[in-house]
PyMOL Python script that loads the backbone (N, CA, C, O; Angstrom):
from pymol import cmd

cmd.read_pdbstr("""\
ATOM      1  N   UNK A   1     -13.549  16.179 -50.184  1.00  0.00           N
ATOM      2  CA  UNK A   1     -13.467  14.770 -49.884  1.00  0.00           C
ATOM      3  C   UNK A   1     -12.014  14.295 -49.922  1.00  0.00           C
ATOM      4  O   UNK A   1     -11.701  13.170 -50.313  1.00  0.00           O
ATOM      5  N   UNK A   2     -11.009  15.359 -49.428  1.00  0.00           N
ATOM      6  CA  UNK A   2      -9.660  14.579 -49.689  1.00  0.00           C
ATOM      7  C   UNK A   2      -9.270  13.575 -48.180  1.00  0.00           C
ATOM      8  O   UNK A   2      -8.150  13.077 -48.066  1.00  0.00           O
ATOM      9  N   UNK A   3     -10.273  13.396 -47.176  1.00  0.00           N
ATOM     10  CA  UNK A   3     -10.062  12.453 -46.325  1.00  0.00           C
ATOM     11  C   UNK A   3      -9.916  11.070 -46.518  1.00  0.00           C
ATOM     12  O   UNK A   3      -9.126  10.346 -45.913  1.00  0.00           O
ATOM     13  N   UNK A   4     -10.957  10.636 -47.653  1.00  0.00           N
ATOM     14  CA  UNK A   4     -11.293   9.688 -48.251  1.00  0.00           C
ATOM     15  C   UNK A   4     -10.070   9.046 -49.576  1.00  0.00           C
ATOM     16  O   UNK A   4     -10.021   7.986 -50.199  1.00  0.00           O
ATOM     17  N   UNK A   5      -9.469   9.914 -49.576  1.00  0.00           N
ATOM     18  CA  UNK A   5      -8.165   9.613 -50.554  1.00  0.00           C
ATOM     19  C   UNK A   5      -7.239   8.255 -49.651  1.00  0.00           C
ATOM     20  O   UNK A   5      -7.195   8.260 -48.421  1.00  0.00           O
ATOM     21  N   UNK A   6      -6.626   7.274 -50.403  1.00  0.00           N
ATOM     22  CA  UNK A   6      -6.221   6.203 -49.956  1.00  0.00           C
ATOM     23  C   UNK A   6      -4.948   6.589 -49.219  1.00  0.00           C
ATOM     24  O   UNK A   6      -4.492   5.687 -48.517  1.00  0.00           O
ATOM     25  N   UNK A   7      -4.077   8.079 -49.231  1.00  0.00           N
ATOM     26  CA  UNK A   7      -3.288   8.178 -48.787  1.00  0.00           C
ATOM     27  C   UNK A   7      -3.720   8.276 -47.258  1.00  0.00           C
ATOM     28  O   UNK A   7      -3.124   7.857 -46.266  1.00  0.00           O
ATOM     29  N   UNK A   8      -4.755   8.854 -47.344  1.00  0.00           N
ATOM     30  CA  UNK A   8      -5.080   9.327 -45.623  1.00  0.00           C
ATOM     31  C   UNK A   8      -5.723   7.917 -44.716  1.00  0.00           C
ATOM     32  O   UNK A   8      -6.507   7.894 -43.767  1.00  0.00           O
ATOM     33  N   UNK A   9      -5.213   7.096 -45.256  1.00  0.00           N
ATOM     34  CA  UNK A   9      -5.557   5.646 -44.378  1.00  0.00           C
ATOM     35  C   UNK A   9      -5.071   5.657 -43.400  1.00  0.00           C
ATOM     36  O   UNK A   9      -5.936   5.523 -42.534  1.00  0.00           O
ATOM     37  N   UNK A  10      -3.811   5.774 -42.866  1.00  0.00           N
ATOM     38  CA  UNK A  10      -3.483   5.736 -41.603  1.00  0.00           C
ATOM     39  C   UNK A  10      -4.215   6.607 -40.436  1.00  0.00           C
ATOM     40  O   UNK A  10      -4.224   6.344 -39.234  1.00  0.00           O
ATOM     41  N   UNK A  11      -4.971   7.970 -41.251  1.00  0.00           N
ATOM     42  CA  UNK A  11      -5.147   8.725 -40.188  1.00  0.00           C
ATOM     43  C   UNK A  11      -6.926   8.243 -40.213  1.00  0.00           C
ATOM     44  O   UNK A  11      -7.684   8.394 -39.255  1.00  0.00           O
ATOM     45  N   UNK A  12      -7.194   7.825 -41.155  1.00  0.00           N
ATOM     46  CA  UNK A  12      -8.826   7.860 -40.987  1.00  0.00           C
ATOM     47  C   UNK A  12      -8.415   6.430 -40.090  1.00  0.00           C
ATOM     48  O   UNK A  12      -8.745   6.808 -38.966  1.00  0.00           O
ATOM     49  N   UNK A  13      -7.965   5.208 -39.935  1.00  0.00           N
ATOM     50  CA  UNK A  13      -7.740   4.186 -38.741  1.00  0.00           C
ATOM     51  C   UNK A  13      -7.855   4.854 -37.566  1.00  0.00           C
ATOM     52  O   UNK A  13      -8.712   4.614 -36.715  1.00  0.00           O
ATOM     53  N   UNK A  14      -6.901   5.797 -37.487  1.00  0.00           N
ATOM     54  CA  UNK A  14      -6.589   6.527 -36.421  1.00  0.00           C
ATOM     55  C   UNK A  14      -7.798   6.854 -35.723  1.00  0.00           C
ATOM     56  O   UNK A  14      -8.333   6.319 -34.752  1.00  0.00           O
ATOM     57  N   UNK A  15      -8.110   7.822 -36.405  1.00  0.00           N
ATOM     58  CA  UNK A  15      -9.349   8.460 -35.757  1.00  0.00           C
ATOM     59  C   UNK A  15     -10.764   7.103 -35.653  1.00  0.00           C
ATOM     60  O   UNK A  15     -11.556   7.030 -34.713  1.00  0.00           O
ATOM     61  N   UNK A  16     -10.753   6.434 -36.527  1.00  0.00           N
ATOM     62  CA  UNK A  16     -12.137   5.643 -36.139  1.00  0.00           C
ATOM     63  C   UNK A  16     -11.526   4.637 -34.907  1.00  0.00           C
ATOM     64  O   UNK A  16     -12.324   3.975 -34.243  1.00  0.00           O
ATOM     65  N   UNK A  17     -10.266   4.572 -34.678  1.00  0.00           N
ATOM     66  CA  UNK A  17      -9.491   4.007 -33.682  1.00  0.00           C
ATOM     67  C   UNK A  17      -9.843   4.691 -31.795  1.00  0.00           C
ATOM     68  O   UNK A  17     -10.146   4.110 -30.753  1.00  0.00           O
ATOM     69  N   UNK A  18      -9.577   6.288 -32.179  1.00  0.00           N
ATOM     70  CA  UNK A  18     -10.099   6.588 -30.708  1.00  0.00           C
ATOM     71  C   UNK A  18     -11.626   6.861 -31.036  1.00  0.00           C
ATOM     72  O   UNK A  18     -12.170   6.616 -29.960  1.00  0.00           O
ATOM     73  N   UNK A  19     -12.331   7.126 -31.675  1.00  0.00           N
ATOM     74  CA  UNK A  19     -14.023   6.979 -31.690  1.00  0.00           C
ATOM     75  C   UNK A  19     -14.048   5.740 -30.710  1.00  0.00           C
ATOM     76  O   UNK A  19     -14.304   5.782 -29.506  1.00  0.00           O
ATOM     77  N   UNK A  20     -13.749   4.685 -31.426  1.00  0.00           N
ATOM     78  CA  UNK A  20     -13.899   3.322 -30.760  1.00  0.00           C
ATOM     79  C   UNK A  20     -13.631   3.377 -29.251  1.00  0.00           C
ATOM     80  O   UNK A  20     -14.378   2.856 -28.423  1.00  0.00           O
ATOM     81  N   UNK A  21     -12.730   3.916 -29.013  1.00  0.00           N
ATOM     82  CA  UNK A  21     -12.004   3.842 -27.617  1.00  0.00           C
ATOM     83  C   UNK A  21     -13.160   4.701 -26.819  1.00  0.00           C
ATOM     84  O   UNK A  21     -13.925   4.140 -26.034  1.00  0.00           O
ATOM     85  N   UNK A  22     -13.221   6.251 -27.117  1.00  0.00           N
ATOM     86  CA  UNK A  22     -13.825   7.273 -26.783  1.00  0.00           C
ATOM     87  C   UNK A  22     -15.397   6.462 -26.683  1.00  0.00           C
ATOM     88  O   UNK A  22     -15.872   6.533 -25.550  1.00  0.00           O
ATOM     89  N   UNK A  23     -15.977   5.957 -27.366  1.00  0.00           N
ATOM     90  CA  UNK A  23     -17.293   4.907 -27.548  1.00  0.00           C
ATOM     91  C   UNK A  23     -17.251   3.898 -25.897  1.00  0.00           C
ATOM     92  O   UNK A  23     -18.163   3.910 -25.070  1.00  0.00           O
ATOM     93  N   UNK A  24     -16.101   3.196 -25.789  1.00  0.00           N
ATOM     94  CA  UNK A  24     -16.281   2.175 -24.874  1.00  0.00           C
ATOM     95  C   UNK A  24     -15.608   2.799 -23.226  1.00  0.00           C
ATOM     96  O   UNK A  24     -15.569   2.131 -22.192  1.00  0.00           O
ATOM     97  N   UNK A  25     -15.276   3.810 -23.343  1.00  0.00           N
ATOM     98  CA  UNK A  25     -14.533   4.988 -21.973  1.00  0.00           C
ATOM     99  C   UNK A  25     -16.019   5.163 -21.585  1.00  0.00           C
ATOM    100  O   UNK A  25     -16.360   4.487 -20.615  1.00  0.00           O
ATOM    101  N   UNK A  26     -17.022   5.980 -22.182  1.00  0.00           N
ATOM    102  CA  UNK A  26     -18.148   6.673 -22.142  1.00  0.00           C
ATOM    103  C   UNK A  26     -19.399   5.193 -21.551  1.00  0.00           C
ATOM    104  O   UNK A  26     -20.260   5.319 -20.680  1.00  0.00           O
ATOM    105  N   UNK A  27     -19.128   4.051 -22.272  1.00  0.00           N
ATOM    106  CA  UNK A  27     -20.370   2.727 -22.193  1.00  0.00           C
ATOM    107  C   UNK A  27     -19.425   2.411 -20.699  1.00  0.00           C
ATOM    108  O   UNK A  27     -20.279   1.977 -19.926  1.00  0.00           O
ATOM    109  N   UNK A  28     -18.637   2.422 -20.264  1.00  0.00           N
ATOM    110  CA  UNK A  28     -17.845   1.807 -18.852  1.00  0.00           C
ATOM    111  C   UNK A  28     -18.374   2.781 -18.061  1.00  0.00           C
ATOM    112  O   UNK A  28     -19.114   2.378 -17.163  1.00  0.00           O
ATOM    113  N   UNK A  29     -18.148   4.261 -18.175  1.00  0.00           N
ATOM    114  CA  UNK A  29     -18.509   5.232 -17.097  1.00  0.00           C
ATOM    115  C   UNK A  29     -20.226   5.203 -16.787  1.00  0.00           C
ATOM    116  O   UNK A  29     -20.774   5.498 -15.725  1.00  0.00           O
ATOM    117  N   UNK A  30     -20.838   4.775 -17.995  1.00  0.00           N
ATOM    118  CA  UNK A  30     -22.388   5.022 -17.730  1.00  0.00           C
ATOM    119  C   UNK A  30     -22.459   3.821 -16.552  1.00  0.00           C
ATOM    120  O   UNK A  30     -22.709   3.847 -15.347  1.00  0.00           O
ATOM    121  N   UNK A  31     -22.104   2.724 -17.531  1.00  0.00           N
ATOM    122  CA  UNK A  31     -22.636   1.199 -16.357  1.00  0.00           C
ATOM    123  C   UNK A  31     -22.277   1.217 -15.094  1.00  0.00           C
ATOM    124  O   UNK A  31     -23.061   0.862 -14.213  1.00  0.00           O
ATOM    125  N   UNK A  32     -20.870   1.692 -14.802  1.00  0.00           N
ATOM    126  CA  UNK A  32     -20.047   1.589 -13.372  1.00  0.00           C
ATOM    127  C   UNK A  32     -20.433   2.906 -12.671  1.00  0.00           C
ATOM    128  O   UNK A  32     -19.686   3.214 -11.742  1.00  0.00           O
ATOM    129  N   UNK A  33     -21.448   3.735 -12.934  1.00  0.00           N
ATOM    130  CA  UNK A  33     -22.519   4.612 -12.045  1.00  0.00           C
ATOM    131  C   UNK A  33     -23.581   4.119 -12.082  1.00  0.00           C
ATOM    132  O   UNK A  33     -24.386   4.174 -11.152  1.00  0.00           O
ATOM    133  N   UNK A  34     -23.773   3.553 -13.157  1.00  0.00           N
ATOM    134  CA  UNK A  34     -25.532   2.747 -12.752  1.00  0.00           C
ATOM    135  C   UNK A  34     -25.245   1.212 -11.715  1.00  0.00           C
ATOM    136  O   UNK A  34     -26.227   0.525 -11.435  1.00  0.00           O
ATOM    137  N   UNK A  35     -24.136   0.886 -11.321  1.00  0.00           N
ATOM    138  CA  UNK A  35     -23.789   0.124 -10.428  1.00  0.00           C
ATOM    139  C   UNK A  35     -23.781   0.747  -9.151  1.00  0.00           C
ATOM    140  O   UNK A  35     -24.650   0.372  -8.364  1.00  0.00           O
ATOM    141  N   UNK A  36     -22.951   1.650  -8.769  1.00  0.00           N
ATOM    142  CA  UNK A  36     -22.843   2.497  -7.321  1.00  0.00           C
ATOM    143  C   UNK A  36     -24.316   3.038  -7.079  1.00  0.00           C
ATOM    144  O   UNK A  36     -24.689   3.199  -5.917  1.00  0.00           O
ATOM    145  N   UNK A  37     -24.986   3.263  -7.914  1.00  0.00           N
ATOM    146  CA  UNK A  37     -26.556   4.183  -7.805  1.00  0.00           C
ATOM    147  C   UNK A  37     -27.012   3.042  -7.147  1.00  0.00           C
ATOM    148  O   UNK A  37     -27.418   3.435  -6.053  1.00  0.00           O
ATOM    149  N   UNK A  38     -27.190   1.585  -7.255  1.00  0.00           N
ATOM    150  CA  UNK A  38     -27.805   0.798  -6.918  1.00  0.00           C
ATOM    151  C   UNK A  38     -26.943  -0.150  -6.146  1.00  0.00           C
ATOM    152  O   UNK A  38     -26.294  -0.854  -6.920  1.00  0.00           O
ATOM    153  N   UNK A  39     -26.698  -0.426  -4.795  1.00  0.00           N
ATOM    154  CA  UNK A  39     -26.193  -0.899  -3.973  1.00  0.00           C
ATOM    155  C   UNK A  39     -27.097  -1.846  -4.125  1.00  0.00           C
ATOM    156  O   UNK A  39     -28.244  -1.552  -4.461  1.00  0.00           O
ATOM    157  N   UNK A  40     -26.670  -3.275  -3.874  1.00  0.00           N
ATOM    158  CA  UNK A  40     -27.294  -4.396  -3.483  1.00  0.00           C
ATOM    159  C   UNK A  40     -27.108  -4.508  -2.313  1.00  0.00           C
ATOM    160  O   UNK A  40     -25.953  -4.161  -2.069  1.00  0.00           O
ATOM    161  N   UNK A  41     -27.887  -4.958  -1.011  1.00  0.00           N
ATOM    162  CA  UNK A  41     -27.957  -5.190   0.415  1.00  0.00           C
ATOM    163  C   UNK A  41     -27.355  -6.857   0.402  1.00  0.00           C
ATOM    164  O   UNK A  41     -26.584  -7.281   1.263  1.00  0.00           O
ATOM    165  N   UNK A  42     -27.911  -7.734  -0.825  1.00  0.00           N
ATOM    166  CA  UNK A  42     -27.544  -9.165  -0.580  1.00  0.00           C
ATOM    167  C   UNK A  42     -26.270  -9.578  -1.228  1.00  0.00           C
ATOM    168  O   UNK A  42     -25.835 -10.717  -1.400  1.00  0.00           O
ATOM    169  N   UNK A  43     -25.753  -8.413  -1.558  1.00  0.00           N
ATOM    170  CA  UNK A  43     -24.033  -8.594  -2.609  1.00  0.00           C
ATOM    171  C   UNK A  43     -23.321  -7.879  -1.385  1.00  0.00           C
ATOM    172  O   UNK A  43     -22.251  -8.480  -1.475  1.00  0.00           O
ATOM    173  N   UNK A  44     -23.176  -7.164  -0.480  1.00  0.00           N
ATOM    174  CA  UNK A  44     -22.785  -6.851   0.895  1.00  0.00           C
ATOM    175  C   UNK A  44     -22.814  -8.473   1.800  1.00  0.00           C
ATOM    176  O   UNK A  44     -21.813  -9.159   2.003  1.00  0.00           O
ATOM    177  N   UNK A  45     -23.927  -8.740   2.145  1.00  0.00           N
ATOM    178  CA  UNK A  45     -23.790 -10.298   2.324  1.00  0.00           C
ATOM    179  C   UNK A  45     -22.947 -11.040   2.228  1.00  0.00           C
ATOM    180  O   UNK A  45     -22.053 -11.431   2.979  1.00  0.00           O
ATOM    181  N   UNK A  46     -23.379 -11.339   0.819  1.00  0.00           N
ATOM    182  CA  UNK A  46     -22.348 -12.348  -0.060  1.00  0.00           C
ATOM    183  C   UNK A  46     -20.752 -12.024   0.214  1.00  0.00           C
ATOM    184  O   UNK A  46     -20.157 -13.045   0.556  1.00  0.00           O
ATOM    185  N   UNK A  47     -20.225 -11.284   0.172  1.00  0.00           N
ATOM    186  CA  UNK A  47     -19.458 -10.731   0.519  1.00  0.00           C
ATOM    187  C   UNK A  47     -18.721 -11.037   1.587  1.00  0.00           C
ATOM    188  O   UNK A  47     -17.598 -11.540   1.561  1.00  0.00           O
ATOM    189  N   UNK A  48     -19.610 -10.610   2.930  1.00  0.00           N
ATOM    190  CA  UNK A  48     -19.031 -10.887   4.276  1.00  0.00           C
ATOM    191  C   UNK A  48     -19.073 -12.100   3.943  1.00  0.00           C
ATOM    192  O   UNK A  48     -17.975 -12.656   3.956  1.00  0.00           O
ATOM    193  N   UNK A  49     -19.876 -12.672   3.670  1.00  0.00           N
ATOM    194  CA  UNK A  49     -20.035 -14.507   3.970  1.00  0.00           C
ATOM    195  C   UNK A  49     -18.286 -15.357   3.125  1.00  0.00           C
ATOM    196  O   UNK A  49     -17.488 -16.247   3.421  1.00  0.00           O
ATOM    197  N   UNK A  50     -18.500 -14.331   1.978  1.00  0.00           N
ATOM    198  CA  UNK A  50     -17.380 -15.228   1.802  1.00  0.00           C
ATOM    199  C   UNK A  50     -15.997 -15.060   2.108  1.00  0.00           C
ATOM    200  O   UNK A  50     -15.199 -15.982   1.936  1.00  0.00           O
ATOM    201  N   UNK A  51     -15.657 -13.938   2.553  1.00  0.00           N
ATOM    202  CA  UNK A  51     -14.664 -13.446   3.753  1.00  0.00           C
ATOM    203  C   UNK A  51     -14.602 -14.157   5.042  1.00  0.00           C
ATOM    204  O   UNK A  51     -13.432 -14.418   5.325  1.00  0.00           O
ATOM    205  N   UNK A  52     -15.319 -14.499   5.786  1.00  0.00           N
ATOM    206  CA  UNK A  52     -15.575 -15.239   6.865  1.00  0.00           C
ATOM    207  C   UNK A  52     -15.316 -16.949   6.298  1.00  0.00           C
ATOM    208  O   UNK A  52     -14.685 -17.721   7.020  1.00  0.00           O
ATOM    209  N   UNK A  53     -15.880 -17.406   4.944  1.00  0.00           N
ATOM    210  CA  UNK A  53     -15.498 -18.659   4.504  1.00  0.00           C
ATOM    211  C   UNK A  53     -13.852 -18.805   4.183  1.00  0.00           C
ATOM    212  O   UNK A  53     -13.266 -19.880   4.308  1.00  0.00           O
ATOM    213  N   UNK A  54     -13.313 -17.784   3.827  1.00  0.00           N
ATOM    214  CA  UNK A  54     -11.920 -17.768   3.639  1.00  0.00           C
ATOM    215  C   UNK A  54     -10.939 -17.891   4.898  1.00  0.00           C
ATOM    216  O   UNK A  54      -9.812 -18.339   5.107  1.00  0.00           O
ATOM    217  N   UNK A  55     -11.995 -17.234   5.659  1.00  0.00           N
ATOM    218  CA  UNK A  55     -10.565 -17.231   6.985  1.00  0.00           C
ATOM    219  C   UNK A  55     -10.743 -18.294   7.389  1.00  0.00           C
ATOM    220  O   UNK A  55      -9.681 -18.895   7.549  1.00  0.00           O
ATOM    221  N   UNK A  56     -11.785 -18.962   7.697  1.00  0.00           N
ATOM    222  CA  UNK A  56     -12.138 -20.951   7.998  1.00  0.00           C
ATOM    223  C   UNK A  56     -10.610 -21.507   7.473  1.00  0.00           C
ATOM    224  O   UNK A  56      -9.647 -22.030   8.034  1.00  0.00           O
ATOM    225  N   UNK A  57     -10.923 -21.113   6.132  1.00  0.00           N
ATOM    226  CA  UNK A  57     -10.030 -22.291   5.121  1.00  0.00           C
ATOM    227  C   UNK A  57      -8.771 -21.712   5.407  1.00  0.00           C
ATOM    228  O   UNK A  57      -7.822 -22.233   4.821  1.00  0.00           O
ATOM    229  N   UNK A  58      -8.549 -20.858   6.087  1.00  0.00           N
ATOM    230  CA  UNK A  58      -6.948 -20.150   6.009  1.00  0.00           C
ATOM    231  C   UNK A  58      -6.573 -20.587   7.063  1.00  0.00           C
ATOM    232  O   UNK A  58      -5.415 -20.978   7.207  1.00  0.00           O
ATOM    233  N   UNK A  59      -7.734 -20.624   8.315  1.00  0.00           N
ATOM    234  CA  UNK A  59      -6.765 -21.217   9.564  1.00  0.00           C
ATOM    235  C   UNK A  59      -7.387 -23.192   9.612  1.00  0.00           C
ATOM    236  O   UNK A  59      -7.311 -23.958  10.573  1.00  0.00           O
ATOM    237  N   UNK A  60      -7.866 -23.433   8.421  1.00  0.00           N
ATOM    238  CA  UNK A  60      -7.992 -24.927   8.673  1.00  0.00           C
ATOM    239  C   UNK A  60      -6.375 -25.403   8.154  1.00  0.00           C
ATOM    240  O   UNK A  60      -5.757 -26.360   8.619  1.00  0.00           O
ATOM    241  N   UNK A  61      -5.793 -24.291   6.872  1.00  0.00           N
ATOM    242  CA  UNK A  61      -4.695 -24.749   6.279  1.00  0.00           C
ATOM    243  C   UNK A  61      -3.419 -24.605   7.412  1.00  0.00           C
ATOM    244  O   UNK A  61      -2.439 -25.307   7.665  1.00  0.00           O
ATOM    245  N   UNK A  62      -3.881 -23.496   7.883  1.00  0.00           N
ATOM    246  CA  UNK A  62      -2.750 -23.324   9.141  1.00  0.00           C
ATOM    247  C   UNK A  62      -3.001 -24.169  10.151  1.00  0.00           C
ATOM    248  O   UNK A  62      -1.971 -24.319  10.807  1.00  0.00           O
ATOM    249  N   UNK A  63      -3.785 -24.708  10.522  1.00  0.00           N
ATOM    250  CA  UNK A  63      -3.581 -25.973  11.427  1.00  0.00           C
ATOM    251  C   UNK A  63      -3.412 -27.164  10.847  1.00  0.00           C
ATOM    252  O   UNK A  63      -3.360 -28.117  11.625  1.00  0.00           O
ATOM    253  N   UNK A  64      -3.304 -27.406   9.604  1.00  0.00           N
ATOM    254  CA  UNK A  64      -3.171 -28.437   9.430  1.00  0.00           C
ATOM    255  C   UNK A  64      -1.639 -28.915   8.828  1.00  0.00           C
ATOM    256  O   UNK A  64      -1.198 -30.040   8.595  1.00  0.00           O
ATOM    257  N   UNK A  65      -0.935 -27.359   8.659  1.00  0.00           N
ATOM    258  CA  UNK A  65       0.415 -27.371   8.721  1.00  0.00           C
ATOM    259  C   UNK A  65       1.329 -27.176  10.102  1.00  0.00           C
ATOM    260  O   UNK A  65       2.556 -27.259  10.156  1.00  0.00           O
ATOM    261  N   UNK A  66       0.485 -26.916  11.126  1.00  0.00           N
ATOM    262  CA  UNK A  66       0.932 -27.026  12.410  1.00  0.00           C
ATOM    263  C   UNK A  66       1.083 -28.479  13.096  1.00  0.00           C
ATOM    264  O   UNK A  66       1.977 -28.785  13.884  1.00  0.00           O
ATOM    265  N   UNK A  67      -0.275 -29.570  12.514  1.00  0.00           N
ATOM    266  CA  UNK A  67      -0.287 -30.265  13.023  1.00  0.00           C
ATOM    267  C   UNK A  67       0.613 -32.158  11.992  1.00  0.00           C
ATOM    268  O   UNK A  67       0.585 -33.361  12.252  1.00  0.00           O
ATOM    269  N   UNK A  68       1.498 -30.940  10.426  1.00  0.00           N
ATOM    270  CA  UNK A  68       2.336 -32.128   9.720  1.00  0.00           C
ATOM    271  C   UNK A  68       3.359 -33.050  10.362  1.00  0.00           C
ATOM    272  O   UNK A  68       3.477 -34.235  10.050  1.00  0.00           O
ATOM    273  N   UNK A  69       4.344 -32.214  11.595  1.00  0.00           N
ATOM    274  CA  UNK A  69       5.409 -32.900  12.293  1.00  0.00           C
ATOM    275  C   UNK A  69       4.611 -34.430  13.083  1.00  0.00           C
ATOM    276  O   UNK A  69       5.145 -35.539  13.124  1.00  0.00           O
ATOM    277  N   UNK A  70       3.426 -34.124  13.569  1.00  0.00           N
ATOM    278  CA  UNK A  70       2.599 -35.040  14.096  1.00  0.00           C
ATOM    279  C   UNK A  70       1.782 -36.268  13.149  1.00  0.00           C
ATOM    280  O   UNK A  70       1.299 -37.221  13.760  1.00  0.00           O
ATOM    281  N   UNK A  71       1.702 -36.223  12.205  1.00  0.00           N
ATOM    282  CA  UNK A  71       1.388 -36.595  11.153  1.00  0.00           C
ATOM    283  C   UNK A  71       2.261 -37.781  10.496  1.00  0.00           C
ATOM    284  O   UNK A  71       1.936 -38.813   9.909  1.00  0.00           O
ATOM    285  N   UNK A  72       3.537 -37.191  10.844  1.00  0.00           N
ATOM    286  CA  UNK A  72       4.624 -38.559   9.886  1.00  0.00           C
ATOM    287  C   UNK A  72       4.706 -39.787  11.064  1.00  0.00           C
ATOM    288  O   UNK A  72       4.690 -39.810  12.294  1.00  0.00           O
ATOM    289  N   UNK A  73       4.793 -40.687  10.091  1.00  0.00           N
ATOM    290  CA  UNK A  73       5.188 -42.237  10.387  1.00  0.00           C
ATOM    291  C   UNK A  73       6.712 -42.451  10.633  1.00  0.00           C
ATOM    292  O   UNK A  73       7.558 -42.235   9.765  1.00  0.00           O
ATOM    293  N   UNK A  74       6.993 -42.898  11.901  1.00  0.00           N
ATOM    294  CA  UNK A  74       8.172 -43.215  12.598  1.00  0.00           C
ATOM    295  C   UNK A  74       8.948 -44.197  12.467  1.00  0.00           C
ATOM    296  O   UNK A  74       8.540 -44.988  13.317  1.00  0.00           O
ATOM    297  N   UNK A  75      10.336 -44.942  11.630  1.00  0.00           N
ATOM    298  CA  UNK A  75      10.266 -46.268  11.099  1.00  0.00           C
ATOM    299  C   UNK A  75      10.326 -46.915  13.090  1.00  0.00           C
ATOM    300  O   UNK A  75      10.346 -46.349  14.183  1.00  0.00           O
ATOM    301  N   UNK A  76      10.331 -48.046  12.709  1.00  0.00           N
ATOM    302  CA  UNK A  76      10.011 -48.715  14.093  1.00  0.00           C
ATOM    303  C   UNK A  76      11.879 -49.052  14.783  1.00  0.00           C
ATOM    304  O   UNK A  76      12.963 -49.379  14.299  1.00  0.00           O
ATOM    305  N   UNK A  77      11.466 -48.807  15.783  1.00  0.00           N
ATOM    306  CA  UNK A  77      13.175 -49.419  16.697  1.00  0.00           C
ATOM    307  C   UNK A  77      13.022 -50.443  16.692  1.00  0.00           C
ATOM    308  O   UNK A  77      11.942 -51.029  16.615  1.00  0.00           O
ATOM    309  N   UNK A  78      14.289 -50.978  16.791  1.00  0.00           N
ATOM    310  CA  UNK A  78      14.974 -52.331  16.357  1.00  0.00           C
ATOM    311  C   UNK A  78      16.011 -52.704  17.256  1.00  0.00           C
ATOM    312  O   UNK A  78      16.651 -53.738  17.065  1.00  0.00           O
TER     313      UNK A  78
END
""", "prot")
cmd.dss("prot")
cmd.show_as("cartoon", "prot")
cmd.util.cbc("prot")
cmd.orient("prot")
């Protein structure tokens, strides 16, 4: 039992340090294959849809910076 001796604190951290790590590497790899195993058809969708909503808003912003010179108020001639 000389692990348990107060000198070996740094290394028993250590090690329950990558357990921990080694623990949450292993819980990420399970979930992010039980994700690819199961393709959603309506998250493909979602997807395009909101790609297609972005380019709207990208060329509403670009026309509506095309159309600022037109936009300003002219003081009046005199």
């Amino acid at each position: 039992m000389r692990l348990l001796r107060r000198r070996h604190m740094p290394l028993r951290l250590a090690m329950v340090g990558c357990a921990f790590v080694l623990f949450l590497f292993l819980l990420h790899r399970d979930v992010s294959s039980r994700e690819e195993a199961t393709e959603k058809p309506w998250l493909k969708s979602l997807v395009s849809r909101k790609d297609h909503v972005l380019d709207l808003m990208l060329e509403a912003m670009n026309n509506l910076r095309d159309s600022m010179p037109k936009l300003q108020i002219r003081a009046p001639e005199a």
